[in-house]
C-alpha positions, 0 to 999 in steps of 0.5 A: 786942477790946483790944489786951491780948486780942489779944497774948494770944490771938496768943501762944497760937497754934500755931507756924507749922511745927506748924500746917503739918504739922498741915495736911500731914495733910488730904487735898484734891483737886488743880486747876490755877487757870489765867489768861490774863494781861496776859503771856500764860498763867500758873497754879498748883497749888491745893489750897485750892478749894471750891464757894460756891454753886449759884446763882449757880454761885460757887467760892472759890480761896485763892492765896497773895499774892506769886504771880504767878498771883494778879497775872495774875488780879487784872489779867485778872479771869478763871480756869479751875479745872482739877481734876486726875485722878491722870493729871495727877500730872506737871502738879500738879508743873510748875504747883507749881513743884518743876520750876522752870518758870514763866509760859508754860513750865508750858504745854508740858506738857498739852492746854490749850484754852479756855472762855468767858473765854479762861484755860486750860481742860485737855482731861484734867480731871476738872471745869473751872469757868471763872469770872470774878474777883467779889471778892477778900478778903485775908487774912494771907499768902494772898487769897480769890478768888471767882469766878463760874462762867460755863462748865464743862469737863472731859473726863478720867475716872478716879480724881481726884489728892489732895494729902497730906503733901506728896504727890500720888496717886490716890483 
């Protein structure tokens, strides 16, 4: 595209709080992305996940660019995609950051183990993908991470916590 197309086109965008709040509407499930850095355990609370591929076993992670989560990752080239029960709702909100916790603080909290790669596994999930770091795309503010899934985890039951309109809760 040209240059005058494309000041046109990024003028005609959405405002940045409309399209949040348009975003706030979409309900999608809650994990905690886990790794085990080159300073130990770090994670976040995700909400941006999905399958890419059955075989190889392959999930995309959205991570926003200035995490420290994304740097312990890139660093280790490993991750364990926790999705959490509505159980876990506490955890969602520590490795979201509303507690203030950060690194391995965000820790004590919960039953963490491991799988094949050694990021955190936790013992109450629904699902744990543990994966290993093949690409990463940036786009915008946040970086695409696909990771192949190299074991699988998981041992919680009950209904899976869902993040809507800046709110964790149960389905």
């Amino acid at each position: 595209m040209n240059s005058m197309v494309d000041a046109g086109l990024r003028a005609a965008l959405p405002e940045a709080q409309a399209f949040r709040e348009a975003m706030a509407q979409v309900a999608s499930a809650a994990h905690i992305v886990t790794t085990l850095g080159p300073h130990g355990r770090a994670g976040l609370t995700a909400t941006a996940v999905t399958s890419v591929s059955v075989a190889p076993p392959t999930v995309l992670v959205c991570v926003e660019a200035a995490s420290r989560t994304l740097a312990a990752i890139e660093a280790s080239g490993i991750f364990c995609v926790n999705t959490l029960a509505e159980a876990d709702h506490e955890l969602a909100s520590v490795f979201s950051g509303r507690r203030g916790l950060t690194g391995e603080e965000r820790f004590a909290a919960g039953d963490w183990g491991e799988l094949a790669t050694g990021a955190p596994a936790l013992a109450s999930a629904l699902a744990s993908f543990d994966c290993r770091l093949a690409t990463v795309h940036r786009v915008a503010t946040h970086r695409i991470l696909i990771g192949q899934v190299v074991a699988l985890g998981g041992g919680g039951s009950g209904p899976a916590l869902v993040y809507r309109h800046r709110r964790f809760g149960g389905f």
